[in-house]
PDB file of N, CA, C, O and CB in Angstrom:
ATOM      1  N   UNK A   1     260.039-134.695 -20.685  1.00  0.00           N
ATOM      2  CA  UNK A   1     260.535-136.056 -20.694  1.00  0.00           C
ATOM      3  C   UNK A   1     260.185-136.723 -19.365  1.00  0.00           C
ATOM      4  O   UNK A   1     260.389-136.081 -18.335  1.00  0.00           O
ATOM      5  CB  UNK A   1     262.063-136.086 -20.948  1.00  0.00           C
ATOM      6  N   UNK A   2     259.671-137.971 -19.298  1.00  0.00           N
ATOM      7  CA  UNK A   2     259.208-138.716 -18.707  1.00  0.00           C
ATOM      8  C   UNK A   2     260.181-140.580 -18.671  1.00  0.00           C
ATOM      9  O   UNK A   2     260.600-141.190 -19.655  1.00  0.00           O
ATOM     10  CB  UNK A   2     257.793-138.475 -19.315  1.00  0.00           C
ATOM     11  N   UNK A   3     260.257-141.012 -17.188  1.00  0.00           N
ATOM     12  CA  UNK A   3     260.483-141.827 -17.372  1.00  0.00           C
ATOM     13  C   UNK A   3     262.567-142.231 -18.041  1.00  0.00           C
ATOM     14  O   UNK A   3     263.588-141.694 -17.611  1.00  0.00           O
ATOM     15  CB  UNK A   3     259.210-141.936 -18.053  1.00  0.00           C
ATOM     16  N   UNK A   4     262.421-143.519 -19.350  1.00  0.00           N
ATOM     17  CA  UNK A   4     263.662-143.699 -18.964  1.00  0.00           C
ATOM     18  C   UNK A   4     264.563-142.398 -19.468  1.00  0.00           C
ATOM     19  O   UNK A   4     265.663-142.287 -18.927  1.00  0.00           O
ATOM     20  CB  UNK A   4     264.120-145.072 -19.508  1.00  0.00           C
ATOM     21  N   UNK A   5     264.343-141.811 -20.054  1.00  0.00           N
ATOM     22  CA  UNK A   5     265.157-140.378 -20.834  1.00  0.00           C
ATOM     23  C   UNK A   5     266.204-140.954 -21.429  1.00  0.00           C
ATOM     24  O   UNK A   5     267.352-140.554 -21.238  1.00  0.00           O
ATOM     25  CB  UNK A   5     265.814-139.059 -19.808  1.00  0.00           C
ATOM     26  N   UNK A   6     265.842-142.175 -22.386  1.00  0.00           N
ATOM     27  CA  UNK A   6     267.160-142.833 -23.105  1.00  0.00           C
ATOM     28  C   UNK A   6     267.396-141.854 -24.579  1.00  0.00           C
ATOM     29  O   UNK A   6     266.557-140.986 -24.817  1.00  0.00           O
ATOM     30  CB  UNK A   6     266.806-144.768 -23.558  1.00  0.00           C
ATOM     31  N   UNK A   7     268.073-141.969 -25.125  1.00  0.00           N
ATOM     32  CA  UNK A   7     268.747-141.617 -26.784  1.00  0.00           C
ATOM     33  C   UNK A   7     269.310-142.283 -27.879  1.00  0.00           C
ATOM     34  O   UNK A   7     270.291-143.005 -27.703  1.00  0.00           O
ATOM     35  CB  UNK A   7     269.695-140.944 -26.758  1.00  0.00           C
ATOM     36  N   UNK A   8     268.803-142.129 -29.014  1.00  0.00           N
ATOM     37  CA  UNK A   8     269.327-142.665 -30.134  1.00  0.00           C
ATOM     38  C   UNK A   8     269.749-141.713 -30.668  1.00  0.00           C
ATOM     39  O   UNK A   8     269.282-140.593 -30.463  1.00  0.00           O
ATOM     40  CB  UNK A   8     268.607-143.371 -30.904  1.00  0.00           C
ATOM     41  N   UNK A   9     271.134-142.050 -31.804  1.00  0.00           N
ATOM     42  CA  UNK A   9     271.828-141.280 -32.767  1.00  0.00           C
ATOM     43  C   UNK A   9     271.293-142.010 -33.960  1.00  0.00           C
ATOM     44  O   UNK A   9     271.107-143.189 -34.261  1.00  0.00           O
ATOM     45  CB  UNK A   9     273.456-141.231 -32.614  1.00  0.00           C
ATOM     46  N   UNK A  10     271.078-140.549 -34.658  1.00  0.00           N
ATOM     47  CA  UNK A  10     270.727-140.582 -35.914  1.00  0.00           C
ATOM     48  C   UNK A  10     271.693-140.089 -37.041  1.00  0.00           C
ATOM     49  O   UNK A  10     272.470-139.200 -36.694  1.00  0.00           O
ATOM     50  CB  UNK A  10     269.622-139.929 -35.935  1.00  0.00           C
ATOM     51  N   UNK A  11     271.782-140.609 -38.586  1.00  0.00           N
ATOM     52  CA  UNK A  11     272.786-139.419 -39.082  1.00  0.00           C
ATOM     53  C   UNK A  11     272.658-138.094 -39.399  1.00  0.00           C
ATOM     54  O   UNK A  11     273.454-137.430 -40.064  1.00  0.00           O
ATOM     55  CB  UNK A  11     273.262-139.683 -40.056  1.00  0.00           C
ATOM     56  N   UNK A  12     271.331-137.622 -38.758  1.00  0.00           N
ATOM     57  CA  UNK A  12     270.691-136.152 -38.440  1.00  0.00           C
ATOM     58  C   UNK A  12     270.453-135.599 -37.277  1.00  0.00           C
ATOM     59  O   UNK A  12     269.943-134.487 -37.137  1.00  0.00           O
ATOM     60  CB  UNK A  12     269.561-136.006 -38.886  1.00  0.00           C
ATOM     61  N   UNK A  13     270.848-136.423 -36.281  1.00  0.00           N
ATOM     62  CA  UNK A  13     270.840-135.496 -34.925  1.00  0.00           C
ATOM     63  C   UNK A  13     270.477-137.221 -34.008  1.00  0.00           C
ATOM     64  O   UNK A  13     270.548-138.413 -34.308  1.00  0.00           O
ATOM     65  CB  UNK A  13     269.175-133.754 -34.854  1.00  0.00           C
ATOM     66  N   UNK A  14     270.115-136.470 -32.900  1.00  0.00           N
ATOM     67  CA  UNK A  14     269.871-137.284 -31.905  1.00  0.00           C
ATOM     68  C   UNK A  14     268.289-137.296 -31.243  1.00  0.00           C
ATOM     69  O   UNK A  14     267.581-136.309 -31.042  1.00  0.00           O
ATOM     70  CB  UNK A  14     270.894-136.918 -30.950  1.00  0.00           C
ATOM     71  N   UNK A  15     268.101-138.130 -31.084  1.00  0.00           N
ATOM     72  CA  UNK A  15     266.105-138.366 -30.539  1.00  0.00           C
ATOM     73  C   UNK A  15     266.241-138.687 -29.358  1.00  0.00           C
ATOM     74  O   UNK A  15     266.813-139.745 -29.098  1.00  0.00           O
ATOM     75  CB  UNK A  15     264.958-139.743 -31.260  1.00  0.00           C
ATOM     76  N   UNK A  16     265.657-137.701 -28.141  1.00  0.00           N
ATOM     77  CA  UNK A  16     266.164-138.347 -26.918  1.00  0.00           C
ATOM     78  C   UNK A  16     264.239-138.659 -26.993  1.00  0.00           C
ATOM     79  O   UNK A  16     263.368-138.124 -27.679  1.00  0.00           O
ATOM     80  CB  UNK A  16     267.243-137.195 -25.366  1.00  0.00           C
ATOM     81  N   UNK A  17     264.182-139.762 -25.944  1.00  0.00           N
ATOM     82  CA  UNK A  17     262.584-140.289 -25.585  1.00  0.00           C
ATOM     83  C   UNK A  17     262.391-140.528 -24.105  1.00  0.00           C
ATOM     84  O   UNK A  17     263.191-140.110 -23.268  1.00  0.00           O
ATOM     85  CB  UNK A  17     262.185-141.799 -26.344  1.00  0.00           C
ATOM     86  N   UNK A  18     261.435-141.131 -23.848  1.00  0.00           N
ATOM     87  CA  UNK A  18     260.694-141.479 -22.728  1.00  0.00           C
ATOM     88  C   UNK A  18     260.437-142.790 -22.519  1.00  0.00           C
ATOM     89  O   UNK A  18     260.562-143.222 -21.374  1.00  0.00           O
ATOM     90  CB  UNK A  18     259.600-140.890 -22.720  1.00  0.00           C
ATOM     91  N   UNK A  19     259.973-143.789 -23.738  1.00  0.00           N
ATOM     92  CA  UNK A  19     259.756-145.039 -23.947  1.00  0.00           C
ATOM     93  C   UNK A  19     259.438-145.536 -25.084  1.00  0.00           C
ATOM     94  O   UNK A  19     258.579-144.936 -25.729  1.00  0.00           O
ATOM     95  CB  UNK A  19     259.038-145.376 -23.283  1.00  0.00           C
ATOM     96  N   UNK A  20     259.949-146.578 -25.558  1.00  0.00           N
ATOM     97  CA  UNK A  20     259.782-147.322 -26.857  1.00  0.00           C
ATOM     98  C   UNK A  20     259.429-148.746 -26.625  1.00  0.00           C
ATOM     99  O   UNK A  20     259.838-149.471 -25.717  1.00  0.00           O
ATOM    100  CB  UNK A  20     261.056-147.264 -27.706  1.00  0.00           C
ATOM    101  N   UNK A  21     258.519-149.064 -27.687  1.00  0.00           N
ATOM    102  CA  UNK A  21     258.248-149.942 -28.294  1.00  0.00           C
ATOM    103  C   UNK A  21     257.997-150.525 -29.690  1.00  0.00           C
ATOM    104  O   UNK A  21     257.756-149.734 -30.603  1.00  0.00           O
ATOM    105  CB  UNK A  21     257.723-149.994 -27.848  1.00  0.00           C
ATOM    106  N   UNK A  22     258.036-151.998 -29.962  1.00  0.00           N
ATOM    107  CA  UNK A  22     257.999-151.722 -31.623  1.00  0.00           C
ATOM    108  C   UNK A  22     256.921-152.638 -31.545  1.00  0.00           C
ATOM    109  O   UNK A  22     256.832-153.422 -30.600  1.00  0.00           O
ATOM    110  CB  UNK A  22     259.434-152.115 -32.803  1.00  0.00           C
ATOM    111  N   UNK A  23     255.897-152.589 -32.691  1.00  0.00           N
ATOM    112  CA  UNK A  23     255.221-153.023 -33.077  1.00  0.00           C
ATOM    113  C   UNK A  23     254.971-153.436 -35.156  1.00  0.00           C
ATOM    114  O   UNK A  23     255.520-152.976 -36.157  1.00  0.00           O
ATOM    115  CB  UNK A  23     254.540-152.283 -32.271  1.00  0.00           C
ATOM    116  N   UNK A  24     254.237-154.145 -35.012  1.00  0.00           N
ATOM    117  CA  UNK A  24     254.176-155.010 -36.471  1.00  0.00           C
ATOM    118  C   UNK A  24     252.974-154.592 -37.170  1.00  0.00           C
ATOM    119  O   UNK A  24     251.823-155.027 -37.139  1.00  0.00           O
ATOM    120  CB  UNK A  24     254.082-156.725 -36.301  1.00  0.00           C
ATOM    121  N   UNK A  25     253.442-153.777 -37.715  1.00  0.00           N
ATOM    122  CA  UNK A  25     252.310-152.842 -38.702  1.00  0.00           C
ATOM    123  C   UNK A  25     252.226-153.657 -39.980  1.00  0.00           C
ATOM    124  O   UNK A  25     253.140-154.290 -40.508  1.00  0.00           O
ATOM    125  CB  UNK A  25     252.878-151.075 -39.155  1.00  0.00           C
ATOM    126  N   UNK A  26     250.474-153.483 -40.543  1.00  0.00           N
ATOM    127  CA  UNK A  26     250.817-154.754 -41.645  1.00  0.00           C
ATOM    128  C   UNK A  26     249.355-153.440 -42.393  1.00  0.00           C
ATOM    129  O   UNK A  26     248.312-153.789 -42.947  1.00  0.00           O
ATOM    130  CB  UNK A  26     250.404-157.277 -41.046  1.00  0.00           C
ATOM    131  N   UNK A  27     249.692-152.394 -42.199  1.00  0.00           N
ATOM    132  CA  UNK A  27     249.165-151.341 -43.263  1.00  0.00           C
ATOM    133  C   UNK A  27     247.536-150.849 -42.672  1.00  0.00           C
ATOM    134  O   UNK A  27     246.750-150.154 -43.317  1.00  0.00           O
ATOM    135  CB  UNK A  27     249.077-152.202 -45.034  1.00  0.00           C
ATOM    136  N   UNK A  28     247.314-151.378 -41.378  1.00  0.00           N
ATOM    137  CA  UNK A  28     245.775-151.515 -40.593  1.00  0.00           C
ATOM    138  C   UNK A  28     246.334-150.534 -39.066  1.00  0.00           C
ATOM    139  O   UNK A  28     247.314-150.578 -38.321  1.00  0.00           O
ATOM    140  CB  UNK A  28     245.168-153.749 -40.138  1.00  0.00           C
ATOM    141  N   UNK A  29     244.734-149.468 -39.192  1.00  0.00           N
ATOM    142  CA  UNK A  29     244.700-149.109 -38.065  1.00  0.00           C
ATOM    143  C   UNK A  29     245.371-150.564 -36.215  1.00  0.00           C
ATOM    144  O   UNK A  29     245.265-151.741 -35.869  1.00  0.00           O
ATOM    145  CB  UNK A  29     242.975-148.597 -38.315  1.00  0.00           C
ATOM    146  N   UNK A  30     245.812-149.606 -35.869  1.00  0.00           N
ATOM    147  CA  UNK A  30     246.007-150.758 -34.548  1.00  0.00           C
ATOM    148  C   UNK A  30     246.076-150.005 -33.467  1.00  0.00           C
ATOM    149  O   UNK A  30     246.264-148.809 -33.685  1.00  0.00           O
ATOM    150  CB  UNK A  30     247.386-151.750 -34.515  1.00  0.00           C
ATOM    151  N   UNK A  31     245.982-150.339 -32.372  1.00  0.00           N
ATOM    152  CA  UNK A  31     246.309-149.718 -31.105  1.00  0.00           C
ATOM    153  C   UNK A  31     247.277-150.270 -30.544  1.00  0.00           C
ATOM    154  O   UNK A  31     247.513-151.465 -30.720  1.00  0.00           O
ATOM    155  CB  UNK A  31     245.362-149.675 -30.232  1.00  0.00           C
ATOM    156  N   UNK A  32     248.250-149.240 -29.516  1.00  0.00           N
ATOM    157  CA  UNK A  32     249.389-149.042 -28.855  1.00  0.00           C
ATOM    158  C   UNK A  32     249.508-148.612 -27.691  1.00  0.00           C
ATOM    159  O   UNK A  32     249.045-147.556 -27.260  1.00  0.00           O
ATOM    160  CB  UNK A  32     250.003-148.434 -29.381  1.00  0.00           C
ATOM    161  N   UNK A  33     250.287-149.598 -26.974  1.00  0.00           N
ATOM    162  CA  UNK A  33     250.027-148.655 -25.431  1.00  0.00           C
ATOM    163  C   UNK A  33     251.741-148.982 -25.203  1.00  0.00           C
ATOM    164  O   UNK A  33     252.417-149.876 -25.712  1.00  0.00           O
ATOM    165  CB  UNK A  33     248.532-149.518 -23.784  1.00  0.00           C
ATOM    166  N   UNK A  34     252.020-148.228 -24.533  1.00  0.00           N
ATOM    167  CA  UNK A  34     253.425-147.961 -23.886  1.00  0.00           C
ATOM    168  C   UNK A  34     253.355-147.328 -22.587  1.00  0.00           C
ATOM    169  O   UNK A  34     252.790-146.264 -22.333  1.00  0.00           O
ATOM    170  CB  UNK A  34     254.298-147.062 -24.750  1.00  0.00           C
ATOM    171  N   UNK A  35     254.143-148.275 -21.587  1.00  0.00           N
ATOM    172  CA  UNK A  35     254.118-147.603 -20.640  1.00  0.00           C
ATOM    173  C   UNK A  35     255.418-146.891 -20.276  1.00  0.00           C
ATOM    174  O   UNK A  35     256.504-147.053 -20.832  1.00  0.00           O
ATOM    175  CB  UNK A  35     253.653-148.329 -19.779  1.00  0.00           C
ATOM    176  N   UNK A  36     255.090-145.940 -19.084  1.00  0.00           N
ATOM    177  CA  UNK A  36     256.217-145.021 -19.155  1.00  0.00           C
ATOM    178  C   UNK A  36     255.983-145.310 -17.727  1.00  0.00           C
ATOM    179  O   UNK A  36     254.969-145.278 -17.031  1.00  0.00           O
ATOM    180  CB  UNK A  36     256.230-143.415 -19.903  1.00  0.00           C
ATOM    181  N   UNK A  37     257.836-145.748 -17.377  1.00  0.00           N
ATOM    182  CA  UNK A  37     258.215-145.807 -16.045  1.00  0.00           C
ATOM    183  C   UNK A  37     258.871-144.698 -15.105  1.00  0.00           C
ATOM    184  O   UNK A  37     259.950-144.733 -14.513  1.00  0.00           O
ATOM    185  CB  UNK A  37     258.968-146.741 -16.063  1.00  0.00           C
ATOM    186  N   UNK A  38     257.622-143.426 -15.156  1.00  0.00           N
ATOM    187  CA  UNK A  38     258.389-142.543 -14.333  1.00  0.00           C
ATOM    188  C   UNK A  38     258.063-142.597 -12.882  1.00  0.00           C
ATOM    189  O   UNK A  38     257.255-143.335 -12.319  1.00  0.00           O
ATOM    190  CB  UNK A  38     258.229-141.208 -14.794  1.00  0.00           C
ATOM    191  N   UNK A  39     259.009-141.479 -12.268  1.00  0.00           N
ATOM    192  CA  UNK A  39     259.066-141.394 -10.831  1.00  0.00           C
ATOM    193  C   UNK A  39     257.696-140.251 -10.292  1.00  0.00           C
ATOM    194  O   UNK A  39     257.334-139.350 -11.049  1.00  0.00           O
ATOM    195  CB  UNK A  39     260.770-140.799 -10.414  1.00  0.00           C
ATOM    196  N   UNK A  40     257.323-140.367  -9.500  1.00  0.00           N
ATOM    197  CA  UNK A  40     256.443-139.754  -8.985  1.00  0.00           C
ATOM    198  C   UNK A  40     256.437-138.501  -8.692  1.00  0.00           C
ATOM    199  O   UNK A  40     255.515-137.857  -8.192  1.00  0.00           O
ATOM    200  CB  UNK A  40     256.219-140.232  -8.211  1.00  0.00           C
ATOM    201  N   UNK A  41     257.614-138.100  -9.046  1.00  0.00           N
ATOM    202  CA  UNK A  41     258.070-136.345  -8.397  1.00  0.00           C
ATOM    203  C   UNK A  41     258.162-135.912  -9.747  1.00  0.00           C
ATOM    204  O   UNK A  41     258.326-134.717  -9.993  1.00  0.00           O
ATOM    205  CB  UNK A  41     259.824-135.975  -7.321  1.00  0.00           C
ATOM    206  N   UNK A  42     258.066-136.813 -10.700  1.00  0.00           N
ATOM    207  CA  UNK A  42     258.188-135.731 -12.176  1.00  0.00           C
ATOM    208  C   UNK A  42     257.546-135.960 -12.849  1.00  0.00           C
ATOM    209  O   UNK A  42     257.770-135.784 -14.047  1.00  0.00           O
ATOM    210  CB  UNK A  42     259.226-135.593 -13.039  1.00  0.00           C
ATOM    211  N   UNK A  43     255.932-136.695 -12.162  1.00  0.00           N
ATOM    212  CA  UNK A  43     254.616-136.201 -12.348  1.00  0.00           C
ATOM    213  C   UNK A  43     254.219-135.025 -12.463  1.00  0.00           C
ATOM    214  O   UNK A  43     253.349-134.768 -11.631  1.00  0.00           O
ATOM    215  CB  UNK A  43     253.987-136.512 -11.605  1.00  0.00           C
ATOM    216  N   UNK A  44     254.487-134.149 -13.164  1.00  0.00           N
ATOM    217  CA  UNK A  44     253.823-132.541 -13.115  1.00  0.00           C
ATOM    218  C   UNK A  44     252.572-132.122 -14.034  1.00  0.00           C
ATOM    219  O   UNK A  44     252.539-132.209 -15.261  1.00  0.00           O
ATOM    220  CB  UNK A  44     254.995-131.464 -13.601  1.00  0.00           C
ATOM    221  N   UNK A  45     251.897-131.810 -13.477  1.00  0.00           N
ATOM    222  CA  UNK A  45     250.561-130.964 -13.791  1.00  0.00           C
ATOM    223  C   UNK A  45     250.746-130.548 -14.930  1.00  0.00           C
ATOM    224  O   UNK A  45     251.662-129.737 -15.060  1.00  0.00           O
ATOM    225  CB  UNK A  45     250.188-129.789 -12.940  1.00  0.00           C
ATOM    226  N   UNK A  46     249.993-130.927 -16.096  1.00  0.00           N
ATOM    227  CA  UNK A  46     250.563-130.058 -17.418  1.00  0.00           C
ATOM    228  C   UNK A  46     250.537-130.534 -18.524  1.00  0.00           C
ATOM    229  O   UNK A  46     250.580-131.763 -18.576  1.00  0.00           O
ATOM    230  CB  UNK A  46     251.828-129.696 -17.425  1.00  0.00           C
ATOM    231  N   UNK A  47     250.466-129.847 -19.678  1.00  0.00           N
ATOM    232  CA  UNK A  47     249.956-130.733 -21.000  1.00  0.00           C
ATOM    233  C   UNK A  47     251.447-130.975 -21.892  1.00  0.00           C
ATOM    234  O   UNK A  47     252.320-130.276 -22.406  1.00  0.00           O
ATOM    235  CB  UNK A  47     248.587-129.692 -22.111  1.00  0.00           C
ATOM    236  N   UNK A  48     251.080-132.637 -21.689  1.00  0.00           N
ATOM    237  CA  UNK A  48     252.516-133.152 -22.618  1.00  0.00           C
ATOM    238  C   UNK A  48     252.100-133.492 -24.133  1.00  0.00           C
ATOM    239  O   UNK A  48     251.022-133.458 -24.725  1.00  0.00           O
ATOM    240  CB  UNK A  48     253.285-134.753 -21.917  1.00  0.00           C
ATOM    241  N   UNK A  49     253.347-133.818 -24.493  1.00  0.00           N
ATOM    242  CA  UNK A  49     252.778-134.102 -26.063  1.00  0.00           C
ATOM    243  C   UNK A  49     253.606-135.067 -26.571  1.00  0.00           C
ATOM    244  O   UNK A  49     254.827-134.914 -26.615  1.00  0.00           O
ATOM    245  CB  UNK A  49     252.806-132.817 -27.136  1.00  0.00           C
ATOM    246  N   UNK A  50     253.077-135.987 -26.934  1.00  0.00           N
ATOM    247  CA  UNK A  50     253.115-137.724 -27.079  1.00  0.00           C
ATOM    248  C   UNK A  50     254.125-137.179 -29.009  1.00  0.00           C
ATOM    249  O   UNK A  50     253.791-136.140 -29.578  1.00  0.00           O
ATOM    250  CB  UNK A  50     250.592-138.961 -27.153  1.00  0.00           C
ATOM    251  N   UNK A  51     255.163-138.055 -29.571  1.00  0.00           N
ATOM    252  CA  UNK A  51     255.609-138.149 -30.641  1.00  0.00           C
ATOM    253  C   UNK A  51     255.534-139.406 -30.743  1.00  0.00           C
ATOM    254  O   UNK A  51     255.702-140.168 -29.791  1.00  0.00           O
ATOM    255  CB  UNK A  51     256.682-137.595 -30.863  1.00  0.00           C
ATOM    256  N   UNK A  52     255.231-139.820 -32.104  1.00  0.00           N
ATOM    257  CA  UNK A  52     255.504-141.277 -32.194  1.00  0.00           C
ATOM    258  C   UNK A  52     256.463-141.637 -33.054  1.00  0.00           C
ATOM    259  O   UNK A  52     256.623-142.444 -32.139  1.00  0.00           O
ATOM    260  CB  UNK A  52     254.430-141.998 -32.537  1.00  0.00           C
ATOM    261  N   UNK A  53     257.032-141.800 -33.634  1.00  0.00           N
ATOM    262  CA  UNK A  53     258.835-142.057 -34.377  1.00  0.00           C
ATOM    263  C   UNK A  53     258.568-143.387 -35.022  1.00  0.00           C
ATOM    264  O   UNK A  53     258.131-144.405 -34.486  1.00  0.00           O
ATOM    265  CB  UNK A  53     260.484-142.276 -33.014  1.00  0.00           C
ATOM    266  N   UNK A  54     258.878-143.207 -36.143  1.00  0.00           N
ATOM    267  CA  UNK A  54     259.412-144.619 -37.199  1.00  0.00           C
ATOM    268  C   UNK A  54     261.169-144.532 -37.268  1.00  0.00           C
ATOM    269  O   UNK A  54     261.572-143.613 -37.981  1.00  0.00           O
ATOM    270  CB  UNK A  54     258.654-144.410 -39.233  1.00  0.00           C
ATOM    271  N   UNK A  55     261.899-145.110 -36.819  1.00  0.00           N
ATOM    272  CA  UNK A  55     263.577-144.902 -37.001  1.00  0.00           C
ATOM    273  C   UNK A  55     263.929-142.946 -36.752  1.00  0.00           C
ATOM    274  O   UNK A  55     263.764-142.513 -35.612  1.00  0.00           O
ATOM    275  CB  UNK A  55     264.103-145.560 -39.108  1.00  0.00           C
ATOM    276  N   UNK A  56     264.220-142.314 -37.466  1.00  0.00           N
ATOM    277  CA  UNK A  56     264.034-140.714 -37.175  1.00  0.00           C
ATOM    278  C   UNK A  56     262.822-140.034 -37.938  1.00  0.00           C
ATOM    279  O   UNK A  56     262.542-138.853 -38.145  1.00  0.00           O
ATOM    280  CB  UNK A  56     265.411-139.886 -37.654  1.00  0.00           C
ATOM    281  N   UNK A  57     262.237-141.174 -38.262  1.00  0.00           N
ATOM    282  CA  UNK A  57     260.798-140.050 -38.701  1.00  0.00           C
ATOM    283  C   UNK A  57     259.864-139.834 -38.083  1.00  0.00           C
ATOM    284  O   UNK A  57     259.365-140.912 -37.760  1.00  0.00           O
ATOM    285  CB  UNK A  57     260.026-140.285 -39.715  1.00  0.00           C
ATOM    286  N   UNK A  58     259.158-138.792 -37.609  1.00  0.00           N
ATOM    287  CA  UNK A  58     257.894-138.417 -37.071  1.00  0.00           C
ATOM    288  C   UNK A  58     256.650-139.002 -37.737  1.00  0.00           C
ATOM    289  O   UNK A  58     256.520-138.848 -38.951  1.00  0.00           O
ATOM    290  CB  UNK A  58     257.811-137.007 -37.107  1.00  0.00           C
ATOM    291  N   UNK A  59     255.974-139.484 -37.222  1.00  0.00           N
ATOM    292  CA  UNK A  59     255.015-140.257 -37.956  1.00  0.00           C
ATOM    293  C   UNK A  59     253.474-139.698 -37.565  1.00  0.00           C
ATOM    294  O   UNK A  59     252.494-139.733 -38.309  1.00  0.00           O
ATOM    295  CB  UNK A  59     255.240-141.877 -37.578  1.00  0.00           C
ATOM    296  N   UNK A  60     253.536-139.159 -36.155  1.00  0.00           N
ATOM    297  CA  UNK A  60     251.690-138.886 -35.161  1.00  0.00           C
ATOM    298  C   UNK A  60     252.338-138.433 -34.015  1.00  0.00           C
ATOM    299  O   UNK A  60     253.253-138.906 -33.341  1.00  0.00           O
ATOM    300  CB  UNK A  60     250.370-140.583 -34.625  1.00  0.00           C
ATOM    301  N   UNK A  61     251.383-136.976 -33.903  1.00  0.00           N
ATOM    302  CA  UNK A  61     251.902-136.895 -32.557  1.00  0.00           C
ATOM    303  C   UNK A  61     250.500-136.157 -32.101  1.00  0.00           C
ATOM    304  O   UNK A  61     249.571-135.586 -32.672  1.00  0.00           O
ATOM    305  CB  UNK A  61     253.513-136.010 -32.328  1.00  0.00           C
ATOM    306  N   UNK A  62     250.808-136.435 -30.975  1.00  0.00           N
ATOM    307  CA  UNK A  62     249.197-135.967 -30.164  1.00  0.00           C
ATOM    308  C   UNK A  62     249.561-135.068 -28.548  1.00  0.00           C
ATOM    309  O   UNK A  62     250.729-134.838 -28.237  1.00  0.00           O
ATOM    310  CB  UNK A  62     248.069-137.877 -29.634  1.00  0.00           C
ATOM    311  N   UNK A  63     248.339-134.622 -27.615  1.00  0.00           N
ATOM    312  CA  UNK A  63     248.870-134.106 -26.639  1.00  0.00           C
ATOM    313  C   UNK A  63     247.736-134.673 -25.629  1.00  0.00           C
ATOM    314  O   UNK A  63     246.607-135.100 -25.873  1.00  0.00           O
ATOM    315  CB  UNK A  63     249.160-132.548 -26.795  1.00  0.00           C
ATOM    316  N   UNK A  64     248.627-134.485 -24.078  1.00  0.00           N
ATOM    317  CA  UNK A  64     247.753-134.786 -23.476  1.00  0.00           C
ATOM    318  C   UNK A  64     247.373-134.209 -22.192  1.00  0.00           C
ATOM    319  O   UNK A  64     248.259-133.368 -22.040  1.00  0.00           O
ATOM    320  CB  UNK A  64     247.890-135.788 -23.468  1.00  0.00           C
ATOM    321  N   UNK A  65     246.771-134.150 -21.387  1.00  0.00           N
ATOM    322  CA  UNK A  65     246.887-133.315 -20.084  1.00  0.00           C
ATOM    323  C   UNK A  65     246.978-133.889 -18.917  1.00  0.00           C
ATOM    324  O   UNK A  65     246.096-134.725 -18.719  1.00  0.00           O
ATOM    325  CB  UNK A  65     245.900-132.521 -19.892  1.00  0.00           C
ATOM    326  N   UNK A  66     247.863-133.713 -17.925  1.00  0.00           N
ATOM    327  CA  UNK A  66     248.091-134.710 -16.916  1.00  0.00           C
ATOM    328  C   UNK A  66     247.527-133.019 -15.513  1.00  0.00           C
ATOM    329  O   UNK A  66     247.779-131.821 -15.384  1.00  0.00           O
ATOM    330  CB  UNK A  66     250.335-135.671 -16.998  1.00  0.00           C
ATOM    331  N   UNK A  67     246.694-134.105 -14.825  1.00  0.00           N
ATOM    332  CA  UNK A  67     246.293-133.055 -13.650  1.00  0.00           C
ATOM    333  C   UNK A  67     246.822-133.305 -12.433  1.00  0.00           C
ATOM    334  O   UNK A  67     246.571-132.560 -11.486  1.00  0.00           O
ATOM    335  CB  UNK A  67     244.864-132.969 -13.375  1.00  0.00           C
TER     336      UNK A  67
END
């Protein structure tokens, strides 16, 4: 976890995140950028892995490597 480490309740558990945004899907590839406001000390070396969430559903998730 990166950044704000906020949480939503679900009536299946809880989704803690890093950063959200919503966007207006109209059934077409699109691109997304979100930034994540973390602190510099919890920059760590290491491969993260991005979820992307519709309300509590998992929708794409990918990984990435930070050096």
């Amino acid at each position: 976890m990166l950044g704000e480490k906020e949480e939503l309740k679900f009536e299946n558990g809880i989704l803690s995140y890093s950063a959200s945004t919503k966007v207006f899907y109209e059934n077409q590839e699109l691109d997304v950028c979100a930034m994540v406001n973390a602190k510099e000390e919890d920059l760590v070396s290491g491969i993260y892995t991005i979820n992307v969430f519709d309300g509590s559903n998992l929708v794409a998730t990918s990984k990435m490597t930070l050096k």
